[in-house]
C-alpha positions in Angstrom: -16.0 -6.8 7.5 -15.4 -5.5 4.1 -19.0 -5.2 3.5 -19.3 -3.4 6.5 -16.7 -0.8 5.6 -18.2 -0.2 2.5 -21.2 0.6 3.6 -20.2 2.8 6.2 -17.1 5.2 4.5 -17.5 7.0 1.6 -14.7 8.8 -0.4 -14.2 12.2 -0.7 -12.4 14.1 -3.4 -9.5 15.3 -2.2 -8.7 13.5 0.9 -6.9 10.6 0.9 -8.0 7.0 2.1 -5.7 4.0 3.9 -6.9 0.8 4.8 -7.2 -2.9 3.4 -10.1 -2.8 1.9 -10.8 -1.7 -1.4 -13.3 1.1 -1.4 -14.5 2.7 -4.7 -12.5 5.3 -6.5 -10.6 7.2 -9.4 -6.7 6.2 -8.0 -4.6 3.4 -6.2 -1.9 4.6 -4.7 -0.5 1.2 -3.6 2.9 1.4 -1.4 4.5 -2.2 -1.7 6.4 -3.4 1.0 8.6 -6.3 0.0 9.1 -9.6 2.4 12.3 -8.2 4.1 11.2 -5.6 5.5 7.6 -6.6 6.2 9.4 -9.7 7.8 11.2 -6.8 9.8 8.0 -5.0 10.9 5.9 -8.1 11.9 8.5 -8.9 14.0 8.8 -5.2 15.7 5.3 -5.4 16.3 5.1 -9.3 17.5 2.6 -10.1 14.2 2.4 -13.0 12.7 4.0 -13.0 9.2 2.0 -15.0 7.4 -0.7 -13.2 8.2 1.0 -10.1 6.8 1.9 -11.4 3.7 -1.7 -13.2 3.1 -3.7 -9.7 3.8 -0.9 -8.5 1.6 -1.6 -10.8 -1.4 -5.6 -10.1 -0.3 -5.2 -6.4 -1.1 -2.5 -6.9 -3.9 -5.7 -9.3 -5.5 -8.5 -6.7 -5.0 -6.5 -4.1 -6.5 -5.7 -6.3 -9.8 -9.1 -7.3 -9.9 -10.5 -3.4 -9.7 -9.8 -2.2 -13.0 -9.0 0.8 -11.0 -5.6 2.6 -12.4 -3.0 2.1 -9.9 0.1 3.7 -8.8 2.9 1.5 -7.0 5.2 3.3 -4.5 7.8 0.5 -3.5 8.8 0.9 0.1 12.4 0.2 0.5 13.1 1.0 4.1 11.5 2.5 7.2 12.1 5.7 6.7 9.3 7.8 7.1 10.3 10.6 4.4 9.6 10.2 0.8 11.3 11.3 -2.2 9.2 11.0 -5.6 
């Protein structure tokens, strides 16, 4: 699957990307999402947790092993506004 994204999207300067895989670029913008509340969305959306928290640790992984500079937004709550 990876692969296949890859191959198919390409980046484009100025518009922003989200997904969970790792495509080639200048910035990370990664928004963390501790265990609470990714514990509390899982189960809002009947998902497994595990899963979460393994595609989590996936992503966290690729993004170490980029070398790509990264920005980490924490996410504290559900909120959808955003105050830098």
């Amino acid at each position: 699957m990876n692969e296949l994204v890859r191959n198919k999207l390409s980046i484009k300067p100025g518009i922003p990307m989200f997904g969970t895989v790792l495509l080639e670029c200048d910035l990370i913008v990664y928004l963390h999402i501790n265990d609470e509340l990714l514990l509390e969305r899982t189960k809002l959306r009947n998902a497994d947790f595990g899963n979460a928290k393994g595609m989590q640790m996936k992503i966290e992984s690729e993004i170490r092993n980029s070398g790509i500079d990264t920005i980490t937004l924490e996410v504290m709550d559900n909120r959808k506004k955003v105050t830098l």
